[in-house]
C-alpha positions as a Markdown table, in Angstrom:
| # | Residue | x | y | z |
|---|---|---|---|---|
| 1 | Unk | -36.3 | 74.7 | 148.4 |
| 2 | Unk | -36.1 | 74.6 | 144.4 |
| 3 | Unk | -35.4 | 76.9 | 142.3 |
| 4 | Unk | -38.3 | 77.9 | 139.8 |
| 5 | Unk | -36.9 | 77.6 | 136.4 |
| 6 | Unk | -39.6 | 80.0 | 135.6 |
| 7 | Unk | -38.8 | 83.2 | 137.6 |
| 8 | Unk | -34.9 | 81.8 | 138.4 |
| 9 | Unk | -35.7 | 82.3 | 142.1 |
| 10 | Unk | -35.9 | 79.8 | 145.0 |
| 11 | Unk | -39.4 | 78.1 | 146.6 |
| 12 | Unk | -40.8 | 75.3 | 148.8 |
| 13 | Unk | -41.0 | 72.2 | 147.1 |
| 14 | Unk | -40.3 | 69.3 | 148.6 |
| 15 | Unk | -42.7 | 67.2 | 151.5 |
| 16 | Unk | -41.3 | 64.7 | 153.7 |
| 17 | Unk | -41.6 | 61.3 | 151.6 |
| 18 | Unk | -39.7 | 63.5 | 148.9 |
| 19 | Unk | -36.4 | 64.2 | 151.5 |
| 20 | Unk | -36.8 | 61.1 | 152.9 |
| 21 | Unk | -36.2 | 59.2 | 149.4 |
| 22 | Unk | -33.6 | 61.4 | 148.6 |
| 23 | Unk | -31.3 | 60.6 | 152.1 |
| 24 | Unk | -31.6 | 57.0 | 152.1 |
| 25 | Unk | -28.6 | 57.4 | 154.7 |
| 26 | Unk | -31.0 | 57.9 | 157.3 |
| 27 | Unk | -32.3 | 54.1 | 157.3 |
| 28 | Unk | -29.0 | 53.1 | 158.9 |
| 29 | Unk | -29.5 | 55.5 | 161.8 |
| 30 | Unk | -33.0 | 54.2 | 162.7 |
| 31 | Unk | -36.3 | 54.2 | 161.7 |
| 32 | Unk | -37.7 | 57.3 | 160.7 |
| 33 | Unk | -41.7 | 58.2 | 160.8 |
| 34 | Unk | -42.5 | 61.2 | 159.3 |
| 35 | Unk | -45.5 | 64.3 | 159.4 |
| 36 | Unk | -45.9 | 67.0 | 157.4 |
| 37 | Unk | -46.7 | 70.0 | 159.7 |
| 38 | Unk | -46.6 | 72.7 | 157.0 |
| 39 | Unk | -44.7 | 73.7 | 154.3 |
| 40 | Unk | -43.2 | 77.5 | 154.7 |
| 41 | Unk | -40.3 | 79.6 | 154.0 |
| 42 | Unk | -38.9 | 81.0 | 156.9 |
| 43 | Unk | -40.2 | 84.8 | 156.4 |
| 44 | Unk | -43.6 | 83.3 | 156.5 |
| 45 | Unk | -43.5 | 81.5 | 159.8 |
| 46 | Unk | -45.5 | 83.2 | 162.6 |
| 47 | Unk | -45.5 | 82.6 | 166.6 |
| 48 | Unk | -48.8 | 81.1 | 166.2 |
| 49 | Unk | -47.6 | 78.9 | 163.8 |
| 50 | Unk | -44.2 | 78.1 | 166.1 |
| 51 | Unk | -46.5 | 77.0 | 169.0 |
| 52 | Unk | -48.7 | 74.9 | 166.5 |
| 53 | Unk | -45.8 | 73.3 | 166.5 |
| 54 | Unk | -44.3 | 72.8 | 169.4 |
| 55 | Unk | -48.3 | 71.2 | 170.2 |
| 56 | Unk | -47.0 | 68.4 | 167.7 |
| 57 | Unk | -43.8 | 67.8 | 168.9 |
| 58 | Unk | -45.1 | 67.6 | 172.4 |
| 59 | Unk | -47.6 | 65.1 | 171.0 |
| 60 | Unk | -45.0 | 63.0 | 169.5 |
| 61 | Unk | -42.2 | 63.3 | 172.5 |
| 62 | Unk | -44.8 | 62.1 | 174.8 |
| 63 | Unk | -44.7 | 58.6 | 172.6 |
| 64 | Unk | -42.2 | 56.0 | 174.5 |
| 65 | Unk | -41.5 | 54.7 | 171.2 |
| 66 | Unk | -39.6 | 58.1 | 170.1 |
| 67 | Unk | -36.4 | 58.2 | 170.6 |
| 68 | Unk | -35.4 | 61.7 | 169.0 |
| 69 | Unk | -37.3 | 64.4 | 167.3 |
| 70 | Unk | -36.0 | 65.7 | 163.8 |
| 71 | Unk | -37.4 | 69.0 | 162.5 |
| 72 | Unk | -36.3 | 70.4 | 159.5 |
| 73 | Unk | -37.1 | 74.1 | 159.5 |
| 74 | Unk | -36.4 | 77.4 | 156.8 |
| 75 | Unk | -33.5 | 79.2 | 158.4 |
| 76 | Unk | -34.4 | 82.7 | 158.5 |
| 77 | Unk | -36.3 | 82.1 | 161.5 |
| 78 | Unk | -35.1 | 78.7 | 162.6 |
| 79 | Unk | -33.4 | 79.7 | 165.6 |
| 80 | Unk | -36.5 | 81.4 | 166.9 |
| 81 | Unk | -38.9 | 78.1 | 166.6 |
| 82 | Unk | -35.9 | 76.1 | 168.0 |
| 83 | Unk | -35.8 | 78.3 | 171.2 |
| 84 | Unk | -39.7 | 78.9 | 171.3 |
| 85 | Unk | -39.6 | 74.9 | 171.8 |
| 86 | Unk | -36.9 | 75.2 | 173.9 |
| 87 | Unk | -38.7 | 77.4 | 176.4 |
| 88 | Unk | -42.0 | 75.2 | 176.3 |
| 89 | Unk | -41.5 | 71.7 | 175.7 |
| 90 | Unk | -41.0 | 69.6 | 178.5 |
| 91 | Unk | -39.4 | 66.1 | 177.2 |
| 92 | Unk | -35.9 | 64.9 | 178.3 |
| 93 | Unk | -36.4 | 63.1 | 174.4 |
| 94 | Unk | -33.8 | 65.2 | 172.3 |
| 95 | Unk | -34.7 | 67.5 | 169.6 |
| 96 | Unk | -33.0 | 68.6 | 166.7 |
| 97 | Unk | -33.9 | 71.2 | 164.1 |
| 98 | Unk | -31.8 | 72.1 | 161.0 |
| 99 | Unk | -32.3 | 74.1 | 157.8 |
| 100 | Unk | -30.2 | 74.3 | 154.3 |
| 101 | Unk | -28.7 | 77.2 | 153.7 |
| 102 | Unk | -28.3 | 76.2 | 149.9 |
| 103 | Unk | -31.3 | 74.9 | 147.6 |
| 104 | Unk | -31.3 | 71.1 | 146.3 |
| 105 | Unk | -30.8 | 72.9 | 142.9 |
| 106 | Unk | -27.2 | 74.0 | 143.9 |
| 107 | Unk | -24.2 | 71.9 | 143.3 |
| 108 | Unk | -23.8 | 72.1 | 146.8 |
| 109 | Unk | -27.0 | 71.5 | 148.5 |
| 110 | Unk | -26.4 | 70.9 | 152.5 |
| 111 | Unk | -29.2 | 69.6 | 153.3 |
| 112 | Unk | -28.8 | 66.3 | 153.4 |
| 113 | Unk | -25.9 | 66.0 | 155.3 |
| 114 | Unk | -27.6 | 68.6 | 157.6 |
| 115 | Unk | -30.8 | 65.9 | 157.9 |
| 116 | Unk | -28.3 | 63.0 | 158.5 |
| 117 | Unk | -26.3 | 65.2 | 161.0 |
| 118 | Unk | -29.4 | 65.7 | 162.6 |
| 119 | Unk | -30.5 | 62.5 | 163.1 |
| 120 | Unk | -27.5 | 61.3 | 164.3 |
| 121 | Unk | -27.7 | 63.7 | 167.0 |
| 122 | Unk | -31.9 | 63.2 | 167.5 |
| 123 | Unk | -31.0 | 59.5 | 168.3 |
| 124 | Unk | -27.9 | 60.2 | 170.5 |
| 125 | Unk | -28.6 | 59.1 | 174.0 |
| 126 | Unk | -26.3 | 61.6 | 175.1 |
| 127 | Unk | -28.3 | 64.2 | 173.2 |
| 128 | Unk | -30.8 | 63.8 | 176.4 |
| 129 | Unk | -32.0 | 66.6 | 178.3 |
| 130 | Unk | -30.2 | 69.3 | 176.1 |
| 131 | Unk | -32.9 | 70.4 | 174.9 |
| 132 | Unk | -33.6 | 71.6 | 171.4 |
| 133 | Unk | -30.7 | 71.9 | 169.4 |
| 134 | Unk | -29.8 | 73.4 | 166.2 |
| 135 | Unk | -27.7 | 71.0 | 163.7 |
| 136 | Unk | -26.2 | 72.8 | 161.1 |
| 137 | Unk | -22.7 | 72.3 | 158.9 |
| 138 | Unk | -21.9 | 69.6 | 161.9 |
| 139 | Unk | -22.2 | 71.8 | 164.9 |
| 140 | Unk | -24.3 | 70.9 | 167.7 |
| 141 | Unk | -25.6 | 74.5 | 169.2 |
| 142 | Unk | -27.8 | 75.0 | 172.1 |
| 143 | Unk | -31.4 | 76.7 | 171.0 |
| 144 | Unk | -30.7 | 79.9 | 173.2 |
| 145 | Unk | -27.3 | 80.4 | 171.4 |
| 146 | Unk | -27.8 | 79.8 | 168.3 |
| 147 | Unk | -27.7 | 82.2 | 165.7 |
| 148 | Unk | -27.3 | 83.0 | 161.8 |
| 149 | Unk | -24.7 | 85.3 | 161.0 |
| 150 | Unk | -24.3 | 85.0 | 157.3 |
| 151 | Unk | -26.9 | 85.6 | 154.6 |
| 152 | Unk | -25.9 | 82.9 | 152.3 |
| 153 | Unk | -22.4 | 80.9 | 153.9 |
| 154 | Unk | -22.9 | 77.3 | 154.4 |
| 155 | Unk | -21.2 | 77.6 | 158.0 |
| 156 | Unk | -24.0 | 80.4 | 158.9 |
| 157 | Unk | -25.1 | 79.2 | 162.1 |
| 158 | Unk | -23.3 | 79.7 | 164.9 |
| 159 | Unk | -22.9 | 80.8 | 169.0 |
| 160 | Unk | -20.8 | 83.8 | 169.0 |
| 161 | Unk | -19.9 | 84.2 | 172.2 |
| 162 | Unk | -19.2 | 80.3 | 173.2 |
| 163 | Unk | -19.6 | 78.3 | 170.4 |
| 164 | Unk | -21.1 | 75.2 | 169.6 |
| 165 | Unk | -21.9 | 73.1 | 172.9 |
| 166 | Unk | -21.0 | 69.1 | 170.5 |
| 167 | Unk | -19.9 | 68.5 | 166.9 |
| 168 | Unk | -20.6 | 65.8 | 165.1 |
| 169 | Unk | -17.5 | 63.8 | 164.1 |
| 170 | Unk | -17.3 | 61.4 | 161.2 |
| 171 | Unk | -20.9 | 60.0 | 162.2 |
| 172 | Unk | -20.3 | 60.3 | 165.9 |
| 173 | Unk | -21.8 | 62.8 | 168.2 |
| 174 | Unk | -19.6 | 64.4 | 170.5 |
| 175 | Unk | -20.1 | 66.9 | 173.2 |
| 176 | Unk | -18.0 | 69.4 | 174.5 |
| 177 | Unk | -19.6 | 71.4 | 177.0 |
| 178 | Unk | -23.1 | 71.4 | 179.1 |
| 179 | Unk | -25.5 | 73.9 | 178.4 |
| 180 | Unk | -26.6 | 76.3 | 181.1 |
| 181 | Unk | -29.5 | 74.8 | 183.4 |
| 182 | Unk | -32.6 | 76.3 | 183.1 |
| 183 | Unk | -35.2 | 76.6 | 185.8 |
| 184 | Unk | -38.0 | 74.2 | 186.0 |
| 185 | Unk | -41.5 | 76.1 | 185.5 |
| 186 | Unk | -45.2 | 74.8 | 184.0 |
| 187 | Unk | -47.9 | 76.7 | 184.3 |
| 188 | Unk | -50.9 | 74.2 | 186.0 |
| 189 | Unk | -53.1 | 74.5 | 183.2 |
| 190 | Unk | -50.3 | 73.4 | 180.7 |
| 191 | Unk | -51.0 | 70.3 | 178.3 |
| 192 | Unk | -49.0 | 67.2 | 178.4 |
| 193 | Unk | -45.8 | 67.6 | 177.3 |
| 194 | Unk | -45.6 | 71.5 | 177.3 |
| 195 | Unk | -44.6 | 74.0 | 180.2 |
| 196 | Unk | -47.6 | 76.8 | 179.0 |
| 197 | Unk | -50.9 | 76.8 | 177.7 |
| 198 | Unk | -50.5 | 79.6 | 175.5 |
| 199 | Unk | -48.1 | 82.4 | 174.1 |
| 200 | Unk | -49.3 | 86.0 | 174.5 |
| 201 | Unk | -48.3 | 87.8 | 170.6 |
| 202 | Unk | -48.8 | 91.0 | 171.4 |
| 203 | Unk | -45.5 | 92.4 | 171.6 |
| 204 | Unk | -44.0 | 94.5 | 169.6 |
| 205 | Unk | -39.7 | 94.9 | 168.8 |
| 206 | Unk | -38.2 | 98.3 | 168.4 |
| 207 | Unk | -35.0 | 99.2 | 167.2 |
| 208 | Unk | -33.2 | 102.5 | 169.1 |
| 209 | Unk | -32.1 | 104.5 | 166.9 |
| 210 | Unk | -29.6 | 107.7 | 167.7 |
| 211 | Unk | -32.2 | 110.5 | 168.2 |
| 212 | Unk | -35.3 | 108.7 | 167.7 |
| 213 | Unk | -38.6 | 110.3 | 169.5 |
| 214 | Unk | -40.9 | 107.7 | 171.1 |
| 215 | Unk | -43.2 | 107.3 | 167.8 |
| 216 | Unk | -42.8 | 103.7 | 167.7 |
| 217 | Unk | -43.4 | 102.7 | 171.3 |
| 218 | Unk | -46.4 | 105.0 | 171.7 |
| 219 | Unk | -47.8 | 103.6 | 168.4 |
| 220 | Unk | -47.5 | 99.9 | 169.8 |
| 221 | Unk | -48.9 | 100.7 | 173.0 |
| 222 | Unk | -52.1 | 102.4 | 171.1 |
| 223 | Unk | -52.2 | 99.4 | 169.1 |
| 224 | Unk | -52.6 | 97.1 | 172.3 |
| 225 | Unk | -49.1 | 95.7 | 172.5 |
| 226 | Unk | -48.9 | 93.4 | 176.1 |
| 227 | Unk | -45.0 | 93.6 | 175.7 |
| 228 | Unk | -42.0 | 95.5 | 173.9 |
| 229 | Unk | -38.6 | 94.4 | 173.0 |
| 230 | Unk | -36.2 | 97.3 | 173.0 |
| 231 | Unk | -33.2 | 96.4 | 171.1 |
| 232 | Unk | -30.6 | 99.1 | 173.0 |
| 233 | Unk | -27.2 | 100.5 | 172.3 |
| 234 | Unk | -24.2 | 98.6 | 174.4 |
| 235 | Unk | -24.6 | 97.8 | 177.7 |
| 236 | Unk | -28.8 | 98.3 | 177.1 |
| 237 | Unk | -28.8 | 102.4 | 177.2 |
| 238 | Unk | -31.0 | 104.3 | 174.9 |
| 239 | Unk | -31.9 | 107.3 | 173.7 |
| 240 | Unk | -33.7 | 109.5 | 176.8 |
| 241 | Unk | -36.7 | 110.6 | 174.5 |
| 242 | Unk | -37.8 | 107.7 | 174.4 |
| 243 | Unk | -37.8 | 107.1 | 178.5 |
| 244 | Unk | -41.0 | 108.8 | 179.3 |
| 245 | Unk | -43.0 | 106.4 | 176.6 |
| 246 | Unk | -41.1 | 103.6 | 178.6 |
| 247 | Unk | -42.4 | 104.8 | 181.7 |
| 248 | Unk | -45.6 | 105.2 | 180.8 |
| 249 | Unk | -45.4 | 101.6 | 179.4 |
| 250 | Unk | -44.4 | 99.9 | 182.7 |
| 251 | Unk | -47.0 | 101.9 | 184.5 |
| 252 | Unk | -49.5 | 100.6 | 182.4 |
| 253 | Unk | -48.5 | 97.1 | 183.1 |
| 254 | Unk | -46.7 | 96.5 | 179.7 |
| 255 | Unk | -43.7 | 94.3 | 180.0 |
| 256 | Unk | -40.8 | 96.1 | 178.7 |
| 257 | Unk | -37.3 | 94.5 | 177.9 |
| 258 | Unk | -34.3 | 95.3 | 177.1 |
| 259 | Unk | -31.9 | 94.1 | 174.7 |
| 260 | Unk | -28.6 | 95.3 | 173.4 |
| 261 | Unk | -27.8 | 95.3 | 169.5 |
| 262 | Unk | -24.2 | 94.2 | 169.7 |
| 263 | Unk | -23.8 | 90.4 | 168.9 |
| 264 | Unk | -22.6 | 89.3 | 171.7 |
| 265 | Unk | -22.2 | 90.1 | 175.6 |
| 266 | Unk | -24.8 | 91.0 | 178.4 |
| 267 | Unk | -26.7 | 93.9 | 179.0 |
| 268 | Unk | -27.0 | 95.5 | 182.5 |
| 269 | Unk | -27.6 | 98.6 | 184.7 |
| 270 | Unk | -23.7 | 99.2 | 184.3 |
| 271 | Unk | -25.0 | 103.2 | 183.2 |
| 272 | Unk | -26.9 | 105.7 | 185.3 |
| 273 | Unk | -27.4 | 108.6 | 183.5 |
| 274 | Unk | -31.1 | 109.3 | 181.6 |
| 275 | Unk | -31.6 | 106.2 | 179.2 |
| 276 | Unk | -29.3 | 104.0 | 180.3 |
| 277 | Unk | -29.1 | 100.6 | 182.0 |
| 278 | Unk | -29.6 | 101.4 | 185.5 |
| 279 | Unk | -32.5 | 104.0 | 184.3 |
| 280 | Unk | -34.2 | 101.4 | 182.7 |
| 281 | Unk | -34.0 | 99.1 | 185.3 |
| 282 | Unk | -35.4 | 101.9 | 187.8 |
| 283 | Unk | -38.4 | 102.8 | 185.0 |
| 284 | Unk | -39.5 | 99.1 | 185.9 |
| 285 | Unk | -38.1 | 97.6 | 182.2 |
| 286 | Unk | -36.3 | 94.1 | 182.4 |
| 287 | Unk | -32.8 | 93.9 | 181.4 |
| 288 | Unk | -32.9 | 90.7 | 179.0 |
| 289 | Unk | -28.8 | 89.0 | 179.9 |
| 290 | Unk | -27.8 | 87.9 | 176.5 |
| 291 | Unk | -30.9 | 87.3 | 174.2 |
| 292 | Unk | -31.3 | 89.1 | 170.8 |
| 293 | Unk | -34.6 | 91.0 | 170.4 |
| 294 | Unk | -35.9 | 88.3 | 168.6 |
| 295 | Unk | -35.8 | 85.5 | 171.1 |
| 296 | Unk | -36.4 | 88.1 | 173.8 |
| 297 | Unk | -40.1 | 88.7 | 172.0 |
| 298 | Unk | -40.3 | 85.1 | 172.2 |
| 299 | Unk | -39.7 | 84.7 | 176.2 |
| 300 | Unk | -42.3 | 88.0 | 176.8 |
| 301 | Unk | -44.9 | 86.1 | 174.3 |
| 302 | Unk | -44.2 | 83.3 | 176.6 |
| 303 | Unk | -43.8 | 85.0 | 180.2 |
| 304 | Unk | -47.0 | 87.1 | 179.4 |
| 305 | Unk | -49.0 | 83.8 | 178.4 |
| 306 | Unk | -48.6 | 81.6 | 181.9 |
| 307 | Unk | -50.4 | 82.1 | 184.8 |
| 308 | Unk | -49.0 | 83.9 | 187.3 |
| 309 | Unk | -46.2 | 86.9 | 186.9 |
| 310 | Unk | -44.5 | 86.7 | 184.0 |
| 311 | Unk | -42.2 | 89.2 | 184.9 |
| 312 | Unk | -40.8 | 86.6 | 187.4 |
| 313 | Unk | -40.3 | 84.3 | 184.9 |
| 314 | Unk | -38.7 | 86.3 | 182.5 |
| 315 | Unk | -35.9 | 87.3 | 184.9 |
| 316 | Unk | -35.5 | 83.6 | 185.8 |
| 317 | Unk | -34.6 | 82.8 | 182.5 |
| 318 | Unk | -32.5 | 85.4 | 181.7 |
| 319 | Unk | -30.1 | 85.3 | 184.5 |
| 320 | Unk | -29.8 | 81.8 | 185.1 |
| 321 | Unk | -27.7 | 80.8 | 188.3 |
């Protein structure tokens, strides 16, 4: 980003060849080949545009010559793409997304030590088989953890709940803990280097709201919505107006999950009265462990777009052994 001098507000400017001349740094990790794959704020990214790329990476991870993937990203919605790829790319090959959360027209610009940071970690062979992982202020966080909690601090990013999983350390990548193993799915009509063939994108995220009616949810499900994110109070209980909407949902073969809206913990069927966890469960939604709404959208897109049950898949993934 730049800021127009015009209007005194911040927008895209700057293609690859343009970083890349202004981080010379990076020659001394490697050498760097770069593509263009757009050139979007965050607000503007889409799903389909997240799976476009996560077709390219694939593309380039299936290349013996690669030894790390480097994708620089708006960070509004960064840690979406990063755990949309982190779902559906197959490599071992690391990836590493990062974003700036100040513009090259501020004294204090991160992004090139976020790029360099990056790198480092892309060409790390202990970086292997992490998956994607997002690099920001020298933190090393795992794609399903990751998340911005500041609208504006330079040390946004962050896991809440357990922290980054490596640092990196004067130039040196360190790790400190393994992330969680995921289990090992791919749908048989996937392409090379990716787990699915497509993402479903009709599903819809809903925010409970003390005494809400079921407006919303009966308004996605006219519109054709394949799956609904519920973001919950605590545990994952909600409001029981909404219940019979969710019922009807299920029964119509909608997937329903449930996520809660505090920042950290789990949610579960701790609760039995009429909206709560074990209600939900019962009324056929799935309880969605520790995701946010916004990455829980991204597993239904993704459950609901392989062959097979996707409901299956979904509980895999969110309640990992």
């Amino acid at each position: 980003m730049r800021v127009d001098p015009a209007t005194g507000a911040a927008v895209p400017a700057m293609g690859s060849a343009e970083i890349l001349a202004l981080v010379p740094e990076l020659g001394a990790i490697g050498s760097i080949q770069a593509e263009d794959v757009s050139r979007l704020p965050g607000p503007h990214v889409t799903p389909d545009h997240m799976w476009q790329l996560a077709r390219r990476a694939a593309v380039w991870l299936e290349r013996p010559d690669i030894d790390g993937l480097v994708i620089t990203h708006g960070t509004d919605t960064l840690e979406e793409t990063a755990y949309l790829l982190d779902l559906v790319l197959t490599s071992d090959t690391p990836v590493a997304m990062l974003g700036a959360m100040r513009t090259m027209s501020d004294a204090s610009w991160d992004g090139p030590a976020n790029l360099i940071a990056a790198a480092r970690v892309a060409a790390s062979p202990a970086s292997r088989g992490r998956g994607t992982l997002v690099v920001m202020n020298d933190q090393i966080l795992s794609a399903s953890e990751a998340l911005k909690m500041h609208t504006e601090a330079a040390g946004a990013f962050t896991a809440p709940e357990f922290g980054p999983i490596g640092i990196v350390d004067g130039g040196r990548v360190v790790y400190r803990r393994e992330r969680h193993a995921r289990p090992s799915w791919r749908s048989e009509d996937a392409e090379p280097g990716l787990r699915t063939s497509r993402i479903e994108t009709r599903v819809d995220l809903i925010q409970a709201a003390t005494g809400m009616d079921d407006t919303f949810i009966r308004a996605a499900l006219e519109k054709g919505a394949r799956g609904l994110v519920i973001v919950a109070f605590g545990r994952g209980n909600v409001p029981p107006a909404i219940m019979p909407a969710i019922r009807e949902a299920t029964g119509a073969g909608v997937l329903v999950a449930i996520v809660s809206r505090c920042v950290t913990g789990r949610v579960s069927a701790r609760y039995g009265y009429e909206g709560g966890g074990l209600d939900l469960e019962r009324a056929g939604a799935l309880l969605a462990g520790d995701l946010t709404g916004a990455k829980a959208r991204l597993l239904l897109m993704v459950a609901l777009g392989k062959n097979g049950d996707g409901s299956q898949l979904f509980r895999q993934l969110t309640n990992p052994e």
